[in-house]
C-alpha positions, 0 to 999 in steps of 0.5 A, spaced: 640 642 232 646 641 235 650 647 237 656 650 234 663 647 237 665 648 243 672 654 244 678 651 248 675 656 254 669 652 253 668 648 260 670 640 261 663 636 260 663 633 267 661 640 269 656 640 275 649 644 273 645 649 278 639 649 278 633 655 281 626 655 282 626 662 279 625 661 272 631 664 267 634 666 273 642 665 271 648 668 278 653 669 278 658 663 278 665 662 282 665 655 279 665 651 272 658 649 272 653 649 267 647 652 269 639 650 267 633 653 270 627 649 271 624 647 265 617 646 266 616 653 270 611 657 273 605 660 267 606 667 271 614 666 270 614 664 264 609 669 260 614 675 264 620 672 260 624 672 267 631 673 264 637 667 266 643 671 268 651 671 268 657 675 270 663 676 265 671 676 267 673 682 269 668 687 271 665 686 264 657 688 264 652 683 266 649 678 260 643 677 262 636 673 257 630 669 257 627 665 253 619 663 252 613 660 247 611 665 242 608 666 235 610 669 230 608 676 233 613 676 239 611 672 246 605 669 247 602 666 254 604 658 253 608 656 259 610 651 255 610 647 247 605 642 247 604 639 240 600 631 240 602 629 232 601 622 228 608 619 226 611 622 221 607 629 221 611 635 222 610 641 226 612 649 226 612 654 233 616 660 235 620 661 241 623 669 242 629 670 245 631 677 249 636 680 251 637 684 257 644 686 257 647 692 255 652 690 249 651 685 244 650 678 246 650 672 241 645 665 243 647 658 242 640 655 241 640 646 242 635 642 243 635 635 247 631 630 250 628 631 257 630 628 263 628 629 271 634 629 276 635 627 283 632 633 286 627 632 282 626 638 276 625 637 270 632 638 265 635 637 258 642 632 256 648 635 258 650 637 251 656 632 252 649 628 250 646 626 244 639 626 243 635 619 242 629 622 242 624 629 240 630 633 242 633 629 236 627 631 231 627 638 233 631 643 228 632 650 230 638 655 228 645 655 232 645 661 234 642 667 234 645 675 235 642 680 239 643 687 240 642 690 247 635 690 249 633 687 242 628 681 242 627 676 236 623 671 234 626 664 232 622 659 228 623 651 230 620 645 226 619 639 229 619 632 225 617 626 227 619 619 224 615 615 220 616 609 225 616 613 233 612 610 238 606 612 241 606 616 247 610 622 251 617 623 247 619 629 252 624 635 250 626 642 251 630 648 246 635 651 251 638 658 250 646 659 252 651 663 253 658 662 254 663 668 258 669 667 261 669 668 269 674 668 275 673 662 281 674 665 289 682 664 287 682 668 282 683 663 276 680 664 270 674 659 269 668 659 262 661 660 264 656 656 260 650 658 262 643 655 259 635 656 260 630 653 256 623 652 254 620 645 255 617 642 248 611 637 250 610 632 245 605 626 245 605 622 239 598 618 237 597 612 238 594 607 244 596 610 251 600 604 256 601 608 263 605 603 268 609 605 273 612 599 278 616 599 284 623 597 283 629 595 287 626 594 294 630 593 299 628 593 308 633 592 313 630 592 321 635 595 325 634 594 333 633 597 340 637 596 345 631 598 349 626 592 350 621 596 351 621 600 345 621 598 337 626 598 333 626 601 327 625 599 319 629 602 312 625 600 307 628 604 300 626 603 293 624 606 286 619 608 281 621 606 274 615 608 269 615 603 265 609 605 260 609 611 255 606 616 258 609 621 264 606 619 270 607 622 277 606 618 283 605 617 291 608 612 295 605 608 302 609 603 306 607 598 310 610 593 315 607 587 318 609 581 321 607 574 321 599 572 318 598 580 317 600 582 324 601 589 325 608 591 327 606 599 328 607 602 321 601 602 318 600 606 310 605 611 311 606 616 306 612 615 304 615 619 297 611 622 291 614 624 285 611 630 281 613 626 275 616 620 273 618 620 264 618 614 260 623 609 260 625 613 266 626 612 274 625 616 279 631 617 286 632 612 290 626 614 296 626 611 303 622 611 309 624 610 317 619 607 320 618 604 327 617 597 327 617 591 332 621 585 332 616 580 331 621 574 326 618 575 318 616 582 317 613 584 310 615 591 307 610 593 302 609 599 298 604 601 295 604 607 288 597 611 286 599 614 280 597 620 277 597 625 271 601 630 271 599 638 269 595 638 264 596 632 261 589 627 258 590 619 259 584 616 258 588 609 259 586 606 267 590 607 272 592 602 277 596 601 282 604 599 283 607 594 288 611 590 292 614 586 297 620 585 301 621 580 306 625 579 311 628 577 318 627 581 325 629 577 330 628 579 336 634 578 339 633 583 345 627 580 347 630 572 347 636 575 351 632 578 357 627 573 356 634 568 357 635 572 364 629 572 367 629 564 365 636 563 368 633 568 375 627 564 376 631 557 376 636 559 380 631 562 385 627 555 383 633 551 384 634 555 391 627 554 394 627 546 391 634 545 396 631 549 402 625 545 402 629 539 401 634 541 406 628 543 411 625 536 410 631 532 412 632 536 418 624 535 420 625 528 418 631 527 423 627 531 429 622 526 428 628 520 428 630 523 435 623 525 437 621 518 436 627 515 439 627 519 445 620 517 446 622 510 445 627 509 451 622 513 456 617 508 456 623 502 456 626 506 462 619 506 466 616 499 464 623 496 468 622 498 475 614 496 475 615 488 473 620 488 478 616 490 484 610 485 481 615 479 481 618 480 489 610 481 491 608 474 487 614 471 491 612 473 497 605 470 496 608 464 495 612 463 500 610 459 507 607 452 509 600 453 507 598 454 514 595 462 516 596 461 525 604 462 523 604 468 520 601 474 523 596 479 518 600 484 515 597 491 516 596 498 513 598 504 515 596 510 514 601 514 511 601 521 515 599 527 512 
């Protein structure tokens, strides 16, 4: 049921929220916030109705409440409301209300939808919202007043329509006060605080857990280093596209060309806790190590999972996706190119010393070759010379032998 009008001290509605990991614990604010408290809190914290906290302008007491599941007795041991209904059935529960404080306090009592936000925690609409879902079917008083140290039991009824869908319809009853404050400069501020109980309801009918990986993008960025990989973001979703609340776990993997393996192999990327229907998770990433190898692939694998002490009896399978996209190893054919360009220059280099050399042997055998050729021409002259002289000599006379007296030998002195 909606809360009363808001007052002109009340906050804008773009007022930020703090959230805590103790349940119902309110601080103080030196900011316009509206602060929720985890929703789907811890059994021990809740059964002790941890009190949300907030301090007035002025000095004035601190406001301090909580709020829990309870019977028509007072505070029961429930962590949260769970109630599975046939559409169009109608159903009766209790939260208590106390307050701590010292002086009087009046309550606004709202209930809405539920929501996971970024960091993951269960939350409800901002009050600027209107429900859609169970919040919208749930009916509770406005407001309740409490004495100092007073507790009180409210009754809610919860409807649901003839024609909802079956599945998990989240929701939660909050427990407000609205104080006035001061900022660290000293200006005045409103305080709306909040804390709740988280109201699980599951409509019957047939169940359809899907989850998918949504949005998936990879980019490669390289290292200047040739001798070390480069590395791969690969970013995505989780979109739950049944009607059931699911948790999930992610793992990522990249390959290169044909299935080879670039260096990341199922990492455990991302888990979210639980993802609501119709909802998605934040955006996940992972940074992974990858090598250049041309077309990689990034797939990412999601297991789904139930969440607390929820029953699908429905079958759970997996969710993927691919991305693909270009690692060119740029590096790599730069050095590659250098290393080509060195080893042709010494190549060339040694092909023109070689030639050089040939050409210069080629020539000592030219000279060598002529050299040779014009001793043997020298030392033939003189012996045909000698050769001819004697043969003349031989011929030379009349024929007869008693003119010419013998020619002697002498023996060449030693």
């Amino acid at each position: 049921m909606r809360s009363q009008p808001r007052s002109p001290a009340d906050p804008p509605a773009h007022c930020g929220r703090l959230r805590r990991a103790v349940p119902g614990l309110l601080l103080p604010a030196a900011v316009c916030l509206s602060l929720t408290a985890p929703l789907a809190a811890a059994p021990a914290a809740a059964a002790s109705a941890a009190p949300a906290a907030a301090r007035s302008q002025g000095g004035e007491a601190r406001v301090t409440w909580g709020v829990v599941p309870a019977n028509e007795e007072g505070a029961d041991e429930r962590v949260s409301i769970r109630a599975e209904l046939e559409p169009g059935e109608e159903y009766r529960d209790f939260v208590e209300v106390t307050n701590f404080s010292e002086r009087p306090v009046v309550f606004a009592l709202t209930a809405s939808d539920g929501v996971v936000v970024e960091t993951g925690e269960f939350d409800l609409l901002p009050e600027s919202e209107e429900p859609v879902g169970s919040g919208a079917w749930i009916t509770i008083d406005d407001e309740v007043a409490l004495e100092a140290g007073s507790s009180a039991v409210v009754p809610f009824t919860l409807r649901v329509p003839d024609d909802a869908l079956p599945g998990d319809h989240p929701g939660g009853i909050a427990v407000s006060v609205r104080t006035a404050g001061e900022d660290d400069q000293g200006n005045e501020i409103a305080l709306d605080a909040r804390v709740g109980v988280r109201v699980h309801l599951r409509v019957a009918g047939e169940l359809a857990p899907a989850v998918e990986i949504a949005d998936l993008t990879a980019e490669y960025r390289h290292s200047w280093n040739p001798f070390r990989p480069g590395t791969v973001e690969v970013s995505w979703t989780v979109a739950n596209t049944g009607n059931v609340r699911l948790g999930s776990a992610q793992e990522v993997t990249v390959t290169g060309p044909f299935g080879i393996g670039t260096g990341a192999t199922g990492e455990r990327a991302a888990e979210q806790r639980e993802v609501l229907p119709g909802q998605r998770s934040r955006e996940e990433s992972l940074t992974t190590e990858a090598w250049p190898l041309g077309r990689l692939t990034a797939e990412v694998v999601g297991e789904q999972g139930t969440v607390g002490e929820d029953v699908v009896e429905a079958a759970l399978s997996e969710a993927r996706a691919e991305a693909r996209f270009l690692a060119v190893p740029w590096v790599h054919l730069a050095l590659l190119g250098v290393l080509v360009l060195l080893g042709g220059g010494w190549w060339w280099r040694r092909r023109a010393r070689g030639r050089r050399l040939a050409a210069a042997l080629a020539a000592a055998r030219a000279e060598g070759a002529a050299s040779a050729g014009d001793t043997r021409a020298q030392e033939r002259e003189p012996g045909a010379g000698g050769a001819s002289s004697g043969a003349g000599s031989g011929a030379t006379g009349d024929g007869t032998g008693a003119d010419t007296a013998p020619a002697t030998v002498e023996p060449s002195a030693r």
